[in-house]
Structure formats: structure tokens, C-alpha cells
N, C-alpha and C positions, 0 to 999 in steps of 0.2 A: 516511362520515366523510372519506373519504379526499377527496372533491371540495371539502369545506373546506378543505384543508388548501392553503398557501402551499410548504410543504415536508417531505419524509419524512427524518428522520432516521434511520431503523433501516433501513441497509441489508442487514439479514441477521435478521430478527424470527421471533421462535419464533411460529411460526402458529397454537398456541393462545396466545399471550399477548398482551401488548402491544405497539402500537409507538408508539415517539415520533416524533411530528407538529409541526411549524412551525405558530401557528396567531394570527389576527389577534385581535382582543378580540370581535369582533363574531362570528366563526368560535366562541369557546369558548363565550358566550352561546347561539347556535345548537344545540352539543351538548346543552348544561342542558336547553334545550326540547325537543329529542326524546328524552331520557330515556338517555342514551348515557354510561357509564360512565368518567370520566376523571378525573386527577390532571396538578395543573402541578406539573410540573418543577423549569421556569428562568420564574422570572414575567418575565424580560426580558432576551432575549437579545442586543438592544443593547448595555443599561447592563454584561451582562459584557463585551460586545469592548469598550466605553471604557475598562473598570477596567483588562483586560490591555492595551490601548494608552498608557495613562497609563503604566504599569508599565514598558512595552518602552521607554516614552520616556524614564527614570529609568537606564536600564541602560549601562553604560559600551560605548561603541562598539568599543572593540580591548580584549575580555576575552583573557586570557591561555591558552596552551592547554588549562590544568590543570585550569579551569572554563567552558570553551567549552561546554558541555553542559547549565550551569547555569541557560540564559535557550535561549529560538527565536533561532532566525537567519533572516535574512530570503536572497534569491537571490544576493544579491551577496556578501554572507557566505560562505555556503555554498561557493561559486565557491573564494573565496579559503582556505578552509578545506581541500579537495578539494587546490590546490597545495601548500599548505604539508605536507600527506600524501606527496604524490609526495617532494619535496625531500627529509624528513626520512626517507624509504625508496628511496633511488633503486636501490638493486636489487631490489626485492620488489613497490612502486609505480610505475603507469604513467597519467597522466591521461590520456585519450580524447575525442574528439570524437565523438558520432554523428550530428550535425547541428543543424538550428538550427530554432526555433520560428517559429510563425508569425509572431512579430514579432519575430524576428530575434536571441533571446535566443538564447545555445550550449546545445545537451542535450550533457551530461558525464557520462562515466562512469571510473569509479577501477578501475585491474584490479588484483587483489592475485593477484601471481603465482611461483612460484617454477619451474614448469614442469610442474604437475600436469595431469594431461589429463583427470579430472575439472572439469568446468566447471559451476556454480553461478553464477546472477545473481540479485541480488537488487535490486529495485527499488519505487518508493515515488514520494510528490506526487502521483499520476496526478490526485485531486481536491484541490482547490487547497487547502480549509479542513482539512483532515488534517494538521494542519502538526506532530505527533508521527510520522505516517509518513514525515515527510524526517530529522527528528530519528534515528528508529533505525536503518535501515539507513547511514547516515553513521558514528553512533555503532560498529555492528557492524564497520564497515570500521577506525575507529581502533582498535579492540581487537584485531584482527585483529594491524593492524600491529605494535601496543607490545605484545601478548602474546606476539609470537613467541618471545621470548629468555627469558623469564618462567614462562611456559605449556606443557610438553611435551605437553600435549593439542594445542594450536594448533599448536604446530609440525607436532606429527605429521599435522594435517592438510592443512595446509599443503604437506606433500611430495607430496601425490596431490591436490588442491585448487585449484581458480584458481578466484575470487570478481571479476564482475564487478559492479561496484555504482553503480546510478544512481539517486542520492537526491531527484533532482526531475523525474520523466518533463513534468508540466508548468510549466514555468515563467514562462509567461505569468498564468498563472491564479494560480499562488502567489504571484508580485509583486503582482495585481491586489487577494488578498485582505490583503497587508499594506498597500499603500495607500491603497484604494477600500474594498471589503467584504469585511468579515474571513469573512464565510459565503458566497463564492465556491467554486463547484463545479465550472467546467468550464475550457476554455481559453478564446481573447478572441477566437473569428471571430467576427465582424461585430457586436461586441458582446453578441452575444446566447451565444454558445459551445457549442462542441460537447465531448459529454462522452465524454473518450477511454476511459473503460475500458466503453465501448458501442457502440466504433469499430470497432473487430476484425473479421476475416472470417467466423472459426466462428458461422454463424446471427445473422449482422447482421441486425436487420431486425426482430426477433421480441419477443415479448414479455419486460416489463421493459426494451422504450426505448420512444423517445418518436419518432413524427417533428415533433412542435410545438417549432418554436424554443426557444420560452418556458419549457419542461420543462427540469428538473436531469438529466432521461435524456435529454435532446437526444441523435441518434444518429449525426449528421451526414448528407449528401447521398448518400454511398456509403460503405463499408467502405474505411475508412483516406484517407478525404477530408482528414486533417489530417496537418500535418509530424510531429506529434508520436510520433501512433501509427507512420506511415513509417519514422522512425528507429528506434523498437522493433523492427520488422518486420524491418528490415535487421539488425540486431545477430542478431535469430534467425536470421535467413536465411543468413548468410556466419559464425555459427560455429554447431560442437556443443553446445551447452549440453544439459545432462542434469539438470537440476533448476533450477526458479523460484522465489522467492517475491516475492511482491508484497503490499507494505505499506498498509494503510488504516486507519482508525478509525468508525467506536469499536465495541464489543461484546464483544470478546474472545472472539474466534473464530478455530479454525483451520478452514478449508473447502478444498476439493477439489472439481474437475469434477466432475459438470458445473456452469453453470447456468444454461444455458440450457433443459433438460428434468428429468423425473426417473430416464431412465434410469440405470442404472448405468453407468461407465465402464468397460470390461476391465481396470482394474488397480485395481477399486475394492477388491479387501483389501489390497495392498500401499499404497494412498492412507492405508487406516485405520489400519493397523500403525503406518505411519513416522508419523501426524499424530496418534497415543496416543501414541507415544515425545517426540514432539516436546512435545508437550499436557505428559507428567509433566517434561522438562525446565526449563519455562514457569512452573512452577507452584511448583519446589524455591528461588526465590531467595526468594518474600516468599509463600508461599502463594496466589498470584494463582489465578482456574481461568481456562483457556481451555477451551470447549468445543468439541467437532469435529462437523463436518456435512459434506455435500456443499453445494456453494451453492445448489443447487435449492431448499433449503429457505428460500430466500426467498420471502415469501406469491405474489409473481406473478412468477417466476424474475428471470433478468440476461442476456440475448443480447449478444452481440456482444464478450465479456468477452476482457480479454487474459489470463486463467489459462484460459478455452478453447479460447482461439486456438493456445498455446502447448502444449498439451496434441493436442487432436485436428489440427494441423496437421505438428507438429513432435515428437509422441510425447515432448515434456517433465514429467517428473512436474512440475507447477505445482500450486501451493498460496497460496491468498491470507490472510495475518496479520489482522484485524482487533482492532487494539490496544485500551488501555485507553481509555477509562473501557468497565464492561458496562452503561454506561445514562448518560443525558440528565443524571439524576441527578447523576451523578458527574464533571459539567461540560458534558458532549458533545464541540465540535469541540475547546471551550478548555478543556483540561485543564492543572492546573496544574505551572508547571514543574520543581518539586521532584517530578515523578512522569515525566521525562524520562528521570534515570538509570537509578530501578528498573525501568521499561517498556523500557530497554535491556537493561536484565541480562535479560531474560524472554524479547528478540526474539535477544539470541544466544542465548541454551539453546536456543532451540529451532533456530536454522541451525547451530550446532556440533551437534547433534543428527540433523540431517539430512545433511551430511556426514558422519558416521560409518555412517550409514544407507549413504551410495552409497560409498563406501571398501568395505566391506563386502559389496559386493552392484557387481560391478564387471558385472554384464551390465544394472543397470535404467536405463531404466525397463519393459524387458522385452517379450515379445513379443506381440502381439495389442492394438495404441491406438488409439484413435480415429482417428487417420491416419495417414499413413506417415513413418517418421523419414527426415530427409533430413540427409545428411553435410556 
């Protein structure tokens, strides 16, 4: 089936279920004839990126900050959004440069700090059409900020805590998908793009990428061939960070190292522990479920993954979010934006969740990981 298929929507599919497939008209006719069990979805997943583009076009360009959250932002938004954070926290916020994209766009990152030496990054956009994973870790960071004085949970975490957060790892790609196509996946080399969160060194190479151009796993020429992952690479490299998460859609899924195999990881109960605490936090705002996995439980795993890079490289517990919707169904990449704030209340529970976790446990991610922690 799958060599019908134009594209995989189900980055994370329960291997006895379903997954959702991108599929031509002539590709679903084909299924019918070999007898091959299937339901549409989205009978047209054009006519929904026009509908949300008509929408976005309808939308007042300088929303106020009160409902910045209530429509997508596109990269240049975002940008301006990110300063106006510092400005309105200039002791607590700090905007960051960690370099610049392939075509020259800035990678930004927000530090919310007050001098904890608990370090947390959270990050998101790695693929371009995810555009509710730039939406919540941005969101997570203004909560951060406005709950401090409000919130004796935040604050208190906040004392032992420093959040660096970068809500658009690629932003070649995420511009490309609001202007060009809105089901853009990777960055913009050569047009064809290489897909960063397959760019990583831990087991570049392997199964679940791609070396065909033309594939959505494109893997690139070498491990960390692009600026993008580069700059991720360096952020790990010159600090400690002691905890990840990294933002995608859709499924609703929390996952954990590995997956590029099905080994276990060495910290594979303390992975399960903290991502069930996280999972019932996730779940307390609207009843949402996030399930928990390792990512291996993807039908043909994910090599070269930046939650394994940053795990067996750098011994960071990393964990990758896969947001709402849990199915195709439920929109896919275009999820609607009345379901931005609730899918924010759910990605902090679950990072305030996980901060308490390492407050609490000031020696993890603990000893014996996949590779060696480096200070």
C-alpha cells in the first residue's frame, strides 16, 4: 500500500492499526481493486488548506496580545512576538541567536531564566506543516512568563528552572508552507529539502529515512549536512541541558528513545514513569488521552532523530510531544484554531510536569545512557 501512497501521515501508527496515507484518486481506486481495506478521511486536502488560507487571509494582521494565540502565526510573526516577550520580561527573558537557516532566515531561541541550573529546552517546527508545534512551545513560554507572579507553581519552578525555547527549529520550511504549500515537510535545499529531524548523528543513515531526494524522510548527504540541525547541535553542545522536548503533530503521543531500534534505552523506567506523569497531566485540562510509547513503535522505526541524538549523545532525557488531532480525522496537519489554546493547556501540563520531575530528582537523567554526558 504504502508504494501508492504520495505521502505518510502517521508518523507514529499503532502497528496493528491504521495509518493515514496521502493518496492520488487513481492510488484509492487501486486499493478498491486489490481488496485492501480503507476509509477517507479528508476527501481533499487542498480544498482544506484554501479554506484555512482564505481564513488566515480574513484575520487582522497586528492581533493584540490578549488573543495572539487565537489564529497561526506565520515566521515573521513569531519573530516579532518572541521580542515583544523579552521586552515585556527583561529580567526573566532573554532572546538568542543560534544561527541562521539555510536561506538566511535567524533560528531564535527565548531563555526564560531566572538562574536555575536545571536546564530544559523545548523545541518545535522541525517539520514545516506542524504548524500547532510552533504554536505551543511559544504559547508554553508566554505562560511561563505571565504566570510567574500569578502561579506559585511556576514560580517555584522557575527558581530551579531555566527553559530555553525555540519555536521554529525550521523556518525555511514553515515560511515555504504558509506561502507555497501548506503540506511542506522539510527545509528548502535545493528545493527538494532535507528532512531535519532525520539529520542527527545517532544512527543517521538507517532505517525510517530516505536517501531519495523526493521522499518526506529525505535524510540529507551527511549527518547534520544542514544549518538547521547545526545550530541545534551547538545549543546541545556549549550547554547542559538535562531535559528535551520536541514538539510535532499529530497523534497524541508522548514517546521516548529510542527510535531508531527496539532496544530499550537504560533509563527506559524512569522514560515511563516521568511520560505517565506527564501523559495524566496532559489529560486533566479537557480530558484529552496522550498515549506513551518508545518511538520505535513506529511501523519501520526513525533514524537519525533529534530526541536520539540528544539522548544517546548527550544523555538528555528527550521526549518528543506529538500533539492533537489523534487522527487525519480530526483535521491532520490543519487543525483548527480554536483547538490551539486547549492543545496548549495540555503541552504545559505536561512541561510543568516534567520539571517537577527534575527539581525533584536533581541527579537525572542518571547514570548508565546511551552515551556519554558531556558538560
Amino acid at each position: 500500500m504504502l508504494a501508492l501512497s504520495e505521502d505518510v501521515w502517521s508518523e507514529h501508527p499503532d502497528p496493528r492499526g491504521p495509518i493515514v496515507v496521502v493518496l492520488a484518486p487513481p492510488s484509492v481506486e487501486a486499493l478498491a481493486r486489490r481488496g485492501i481495506r480503507h476509509r477517507l478521511v479528508i476527501d481533499d486536502i487542498d480544498a482544506v488548506a484554501a479554506e484555512e488560507r482564505c481564513r488566515l487571509g480574513r484575520r487582522l494582521p497586528n492581533a493584540t496580545a490578549s488573543d495572539w494565540f487565537a489564529d497561526y502565526r506565520d515566521v515573521d510573526e513569531v519573530g516579532v512576538y518572541m521580542a515583544e516577550l523579552r521586552d515585556q520580561h527583561p529580567g526573566l527573558a532573554r532572546l538568542r541567536s543560534l544561527g541562521t537557516s539555510l536561506e538566511g532566515q535567524p533560528l531564535r531561541a527565548l531563555e526564560i531564566s531566572r538562574g536555575g541550573d536545571i536546564r530544559i529546552v523545548l523545541s518545535g517546527g522541525q517539520h514545516a506543516r506542524e504548524w500547532i508545534a510552533v504554536m505551543v512551545p511559544l504559547c508554553i513560554a508566554e505562560r511561563l512568563l505571565n504566570g510567574q507572579d500569578a502561579s506559585p507553581r511556576i514560580r517555584a519552578i522557575l527558581d530551579s528552572v531555566s527553559f530555553v525555547v525555540v519555536p521554529v527549529a525550521n523556518p525555511d520550511g514553515y515560511r515555504h508552507s504558509w506561502r507555497v504549500d501548506r503540506y511542506w515537510r522539510k527545509n528548502r535545499r535545493g528545493g527538494y529539502g532535507v528532512d531535519l529531524n532525520r539529520n542527527y548523528g545517532v544512527a543517521w543513515g538507517r532505517a525510517g529515512s530516505s536517501a531519495d531526494r523526493s521522499s518526506p524522510n529525505y535524510r540529507g548527504e551527511h549527518a547534520f549536512s544542514e544549518p538547521e540541525t547545526r545550530a541545534m547541535r551547538d545549543l546541545f553542545e556549549t550547554e547542559k541541558v538535562r531535559a528535551h522536548v520536541d514538539f510535532h503533530s499529530f497523534s497524541q503521543l508522548i514517546l521516548y528513545p529510542w527510535s531508531h531500534t527496539r532496544d530499550d534505552p537504560p533509563d527506559r523506567d524512569e522514560f515511563a514513569a516521568i511520560a505517565d506523569r506527564m501523559s495524566s497531566a496532559m489529560f486533566a485540562p479537557h480530558g484529552v488521552k496522550y498515549g506513551i510509547r518508545p518511538g520505535s513503535d513506529l511501523t519501520i522505526g526513525a533514524s537519525g532523530t533529534l530526541g536520539d541524538w540528544v539522548y544517546g549523545e548527550h544523555a538528555v532525557l528527550a521526549f518528543t510531544i506529538e500533539l492533537r488531532p489523534a487522527s487525519g480525522s480530526g483535521g491532520g496537519f490543519v487543525l483548527p484554531p480554536e483547538q490551539i489554546v486547549p492543545t496548549c493547556k495540555e503541552g504545559l501540563g505536561g512541561v510543568l510536569e516534567l520539571a517537577e520531575w527534575m527539581i525533584r530528582d536533581a541527579s537525572a537523567p542518571g547514570a548508565g545512557t546511551g552515551g556519554p554526558a558531556r558538560d
